[in-house]
N, C-alpha and C positions, 0 to 999 in steps of 0.2 A: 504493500500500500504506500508505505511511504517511496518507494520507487515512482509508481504512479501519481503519486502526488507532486514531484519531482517535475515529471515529465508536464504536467498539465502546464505548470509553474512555466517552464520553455518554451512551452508550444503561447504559452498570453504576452510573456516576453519578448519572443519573436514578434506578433502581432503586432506590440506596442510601437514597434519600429517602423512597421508598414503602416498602421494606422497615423504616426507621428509625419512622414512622409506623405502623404496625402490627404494632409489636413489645410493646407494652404490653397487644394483647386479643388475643394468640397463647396458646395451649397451656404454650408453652415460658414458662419466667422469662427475667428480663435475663440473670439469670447462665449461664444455657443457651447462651441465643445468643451471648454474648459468648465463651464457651468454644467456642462451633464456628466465629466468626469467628477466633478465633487459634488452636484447636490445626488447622484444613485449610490454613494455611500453613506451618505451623511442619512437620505431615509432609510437605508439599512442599518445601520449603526448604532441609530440616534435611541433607538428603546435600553441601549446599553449603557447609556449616558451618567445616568445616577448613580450606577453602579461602579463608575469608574471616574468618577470628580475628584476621591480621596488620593488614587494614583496619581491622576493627573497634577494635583496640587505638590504630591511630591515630590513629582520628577521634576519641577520648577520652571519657570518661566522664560528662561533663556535655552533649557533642552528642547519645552516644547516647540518656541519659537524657533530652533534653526531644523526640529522636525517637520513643522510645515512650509519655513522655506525649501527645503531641499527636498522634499519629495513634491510639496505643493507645487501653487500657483508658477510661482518663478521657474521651476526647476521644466513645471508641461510647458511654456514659455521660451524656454531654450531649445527645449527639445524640440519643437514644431520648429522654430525659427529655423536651428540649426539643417534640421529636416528637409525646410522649404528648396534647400537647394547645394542638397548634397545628394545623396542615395539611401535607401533602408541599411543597405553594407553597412553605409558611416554612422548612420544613428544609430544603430546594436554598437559594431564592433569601438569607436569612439565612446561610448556610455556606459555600459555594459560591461566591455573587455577590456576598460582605463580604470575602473574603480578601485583595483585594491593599489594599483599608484596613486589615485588620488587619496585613499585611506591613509598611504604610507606617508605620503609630503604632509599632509594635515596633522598626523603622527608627530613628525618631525619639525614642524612648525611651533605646534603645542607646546611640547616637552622638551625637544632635542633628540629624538629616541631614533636611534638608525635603525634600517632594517639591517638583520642577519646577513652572512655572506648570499645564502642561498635564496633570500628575498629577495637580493641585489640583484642577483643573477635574474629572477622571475619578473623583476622590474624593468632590467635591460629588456630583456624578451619582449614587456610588452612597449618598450619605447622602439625599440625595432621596427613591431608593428604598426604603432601609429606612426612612425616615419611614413616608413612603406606607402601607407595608405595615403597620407598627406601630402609626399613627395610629388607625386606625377597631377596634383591638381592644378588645373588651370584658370586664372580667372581669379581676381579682391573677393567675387562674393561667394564663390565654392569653399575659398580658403576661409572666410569670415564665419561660414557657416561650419566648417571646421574646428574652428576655433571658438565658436558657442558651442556644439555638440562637448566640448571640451569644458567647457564651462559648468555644462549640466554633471558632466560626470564628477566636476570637484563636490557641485551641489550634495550627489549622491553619497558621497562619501560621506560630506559633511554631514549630511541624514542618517548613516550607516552607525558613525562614532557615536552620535548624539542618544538612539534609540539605545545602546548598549549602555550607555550612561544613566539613561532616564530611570531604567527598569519597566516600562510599560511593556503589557502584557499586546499580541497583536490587535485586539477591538480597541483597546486606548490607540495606540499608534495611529490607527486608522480614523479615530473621531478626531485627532487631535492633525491631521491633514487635510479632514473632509470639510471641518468646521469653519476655520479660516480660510480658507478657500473659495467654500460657497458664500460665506458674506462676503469675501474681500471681493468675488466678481458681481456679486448683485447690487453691491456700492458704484464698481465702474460702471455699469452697466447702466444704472439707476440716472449717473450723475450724464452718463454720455459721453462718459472719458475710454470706454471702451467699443467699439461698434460690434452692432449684432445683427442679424438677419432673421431675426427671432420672426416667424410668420413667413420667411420668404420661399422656406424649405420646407416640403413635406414629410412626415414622418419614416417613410420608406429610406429620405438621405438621410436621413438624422439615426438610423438603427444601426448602421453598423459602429456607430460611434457611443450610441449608448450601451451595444451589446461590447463593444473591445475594449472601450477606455471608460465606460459606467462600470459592468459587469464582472467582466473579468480582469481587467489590469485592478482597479481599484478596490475589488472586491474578493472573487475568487484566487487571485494568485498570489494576495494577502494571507489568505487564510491555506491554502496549501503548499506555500514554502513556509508557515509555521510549521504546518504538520511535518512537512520534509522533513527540516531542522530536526524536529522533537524524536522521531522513526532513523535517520542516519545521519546525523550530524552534521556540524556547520563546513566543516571541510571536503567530505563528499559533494555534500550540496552545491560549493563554491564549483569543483570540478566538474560535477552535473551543468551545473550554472554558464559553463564556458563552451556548452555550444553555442548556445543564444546566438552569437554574433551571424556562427556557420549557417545555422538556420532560417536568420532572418534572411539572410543573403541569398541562400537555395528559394525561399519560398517568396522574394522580389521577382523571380524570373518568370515564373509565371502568371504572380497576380499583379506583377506592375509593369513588367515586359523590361526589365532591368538587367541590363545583360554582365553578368559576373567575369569579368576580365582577371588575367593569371596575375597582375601586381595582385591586387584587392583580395582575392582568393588566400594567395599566399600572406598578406599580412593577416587576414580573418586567422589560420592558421597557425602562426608564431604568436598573437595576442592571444590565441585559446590557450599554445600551449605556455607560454608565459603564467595565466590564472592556474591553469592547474599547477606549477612549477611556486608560484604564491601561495596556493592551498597546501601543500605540502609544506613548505617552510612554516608556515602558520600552525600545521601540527606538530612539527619537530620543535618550535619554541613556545609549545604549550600553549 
């Protein structure tokens, strides 16, 4: 089960990068979508709320706040941005296959704390990759968008750190991204500082975005990389974790007509194997 739950977890990951990707020539605006990926948690959620005010209080007010920056608003933000005009490849393998470097520099920002030899080694591995991948770009605004998807995954990290800090359980984690979120886009929204097309799109274009980035990113694969986690552990997982990139990239070619070229292929490859080569240092320093 926990395999399967693993798997589901990759297969809404991948997703998230194809839906992030063509979210810029959808019907819907940013602001749309960004409101149906936090108000379909937040009605899911929200009956857990009382339950979970006493954690929330404890994990304090500057974890939860860089909790909901960095998975929230800001973080879907980047990522579309970044998205708009790169490929699904660079939104996974940039996001995704960068975080446990972003974890490490954030690491080492913090405290001073180096990684191990063999983290080093897993770090190079993934800086290889995103060379690779960012090397042969052409164009201010492929590189730009490069360099936001890049942004997102600092975010991610700094998400990563923060939750392991906090102590929330995954329904806090999840109210305490869903909440700010949906108010802080029904204020833009409200005030006209964000544009929306709210009425201009029918429910049929607006499903696949409540089913990928409502349902399942925000929701289900919340709740089955906890499970994962709990069934085999945070280091399988991470290894599990590092096809993501390879997958979104195979499943671009069909459903975006994206055609997966031998740099990009090969960097998706040296950034998986980079994470797994992280996940394993990560066990050996306990």
């Amino acid at each position: 089960m926990g395999y399967l739950a693993m798997a589901a977890t990759v297969l809404v990951w991948a997703a998230f990068a194809l839906s992030a990707r063509v979210s810029e020539a959808s019907a819907l605006a940013f602001a749309d979508i960004a409101l149906i990926r936090a108000v379909v948690p937040t009605l899911v959620f929200l009956p857990f709320l009382p339950a979970r005010l006493p954690m929330i209080r404890r994990a304090g007010l500057g974890n939860c706040a860089v909790i909901a920056i960095g998975a929230g608003l800001p973080f879907f933000w980047l990522a579309v941005r970044g998205g708009a005009v790169t490929s699904a490849a660079h939104v996974s393998a940039l996001i995704a296959g960068t975080v446990p470097g972003s974890v490490a520099l954030l690491i080492w920002l913090r405290d001073g704390t180096r990684p191990t030899p063999l983290g080093a080694g897993a770090l190079g591995l993934i800086l290889v990759g995103v060379a690779l991948i960012v090397g042969p770009i052409a164009g201010a605004t492929a590189l730009g968008g490069a360099v936001t998807l890049l942004l997102a995954s600092l975010c991610w990290g700094a998400f990563t750190l923060a939750v392991k800090r906090s102590g929330l359980d995954p329904l806090g984690c999840a109210l305490v991204i869903a909440l700010p979120s949906t108010l802080g886009m029904g204020v833009l929204m409200a005030t006209g500082l964000a544009r929306s097309n709210w009425g201009s799109f029918t429910l049929e274009e607006a499903m696949p975005f409540i089913l990928v980035q409502g349902l399942c990113v925000s929701v289900l694969a919340l709740l089955t990389y906890a499970f994962a986690i709990a069934q085999l552990g945070s280091g399988r997982c991470a290894v599990l974790g590092s096809v993501t990139p390879a997958l979104a990239a195979l499943m671009a070619v069909p459903v975006l007509g994206e055609p997966l070229d031998l740099p990009t292929g090969l960097a998706i490859c040296v950034i998986c194997a980079g994470v797994c080569l992280s996940a394993r240092a990560g066990r050996a320093g306990g």
